[in-house]
C-alpha positions as CSV (number, residue, x, y, z in Angstrom):
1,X,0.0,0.0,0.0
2,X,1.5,3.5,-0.7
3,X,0.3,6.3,1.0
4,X,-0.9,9.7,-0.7
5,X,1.1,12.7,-1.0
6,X,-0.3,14.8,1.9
7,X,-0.1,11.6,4.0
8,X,3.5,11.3,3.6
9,X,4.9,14.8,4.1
10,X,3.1,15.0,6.9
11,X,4.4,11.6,8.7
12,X,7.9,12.8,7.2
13,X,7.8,16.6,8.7
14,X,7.1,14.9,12.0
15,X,9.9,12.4,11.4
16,X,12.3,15.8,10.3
17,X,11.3,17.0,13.3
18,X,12.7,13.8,15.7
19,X,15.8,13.8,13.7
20,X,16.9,17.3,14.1
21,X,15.9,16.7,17.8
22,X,18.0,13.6,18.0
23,X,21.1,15.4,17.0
24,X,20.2,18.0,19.7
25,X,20.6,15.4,22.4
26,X,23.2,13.8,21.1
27,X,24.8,17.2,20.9
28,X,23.9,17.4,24.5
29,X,25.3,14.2,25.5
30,X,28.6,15.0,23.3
31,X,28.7,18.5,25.9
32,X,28.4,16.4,29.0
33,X,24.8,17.5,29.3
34,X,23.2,15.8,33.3
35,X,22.1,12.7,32.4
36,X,18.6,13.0,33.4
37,X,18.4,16.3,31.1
38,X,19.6,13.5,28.2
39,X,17.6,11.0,29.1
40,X,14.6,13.1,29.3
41,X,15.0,14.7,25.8
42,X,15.7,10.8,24.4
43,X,12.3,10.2,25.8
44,X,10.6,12.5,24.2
45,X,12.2,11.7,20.8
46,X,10.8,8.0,21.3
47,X,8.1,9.2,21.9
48,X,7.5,11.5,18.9
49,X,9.1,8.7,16.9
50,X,6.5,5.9,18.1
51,X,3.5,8.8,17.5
52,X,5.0,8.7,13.8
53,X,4.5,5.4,13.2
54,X,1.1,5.3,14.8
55,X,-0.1,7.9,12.5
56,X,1.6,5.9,9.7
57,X,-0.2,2.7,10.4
58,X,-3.4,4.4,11.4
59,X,-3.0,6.6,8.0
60,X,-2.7,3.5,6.0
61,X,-5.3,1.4,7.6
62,X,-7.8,4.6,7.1
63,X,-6.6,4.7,3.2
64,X,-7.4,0.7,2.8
65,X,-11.0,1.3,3.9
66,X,-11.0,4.4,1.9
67,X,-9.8,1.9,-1.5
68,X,-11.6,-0.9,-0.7
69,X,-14.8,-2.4,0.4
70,X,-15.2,-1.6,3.7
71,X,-13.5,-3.4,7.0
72,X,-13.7,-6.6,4.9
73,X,-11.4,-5.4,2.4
74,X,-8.3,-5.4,5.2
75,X,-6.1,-7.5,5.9
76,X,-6.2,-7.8,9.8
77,X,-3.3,-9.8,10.1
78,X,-0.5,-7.3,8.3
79,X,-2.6,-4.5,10.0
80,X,-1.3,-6.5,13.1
81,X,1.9,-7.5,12.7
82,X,2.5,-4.0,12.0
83,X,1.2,-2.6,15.2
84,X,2.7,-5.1,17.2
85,X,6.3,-4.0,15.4
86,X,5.6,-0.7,17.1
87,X,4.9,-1.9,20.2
């Protein structure tokens, strides 16, 4: 399944977003930034990176009933698996 235009640059800013805020805590750690000021700015780039691939599952799902013929048309195992890789 490929995901429409808007879809993707929006999953993709978000995603921008976590890297450029990953290389600010690595920066951080690089300084000998406290730890718990690291570990707290890691947490919140897991965080926004987990979000991301929520909305990229949830985005997909929402296109294959869009496409298809209702809940029927998905396939609730892949829909699954891929979940479950987020979890």
């Amino acid at each position: 399944m490929q995901l429409d235009e808007t879809a993707t640059k929006a999953i993709a800013l978000r995603m921008k977003k976590a890297h450029g805020h990953l290389a600010r805590v690595i920066a951080m750690l690089e300084e000998g930034a406290e730890c718990d000021s690291v570990l707290t700015q890691l947490a919140a780039v897991n965080k926004a990176l987990s979000r991301s691939g929520y909305v990229l599952v949830a985005t997909g799902l929402q296109q294959c009933l869009e496409a298809g013929d209702g809940p029927d048309s998905v396939d609730v195992k892949k829909m699954e698996k891929l979940f479950l890789a987020l979890a």
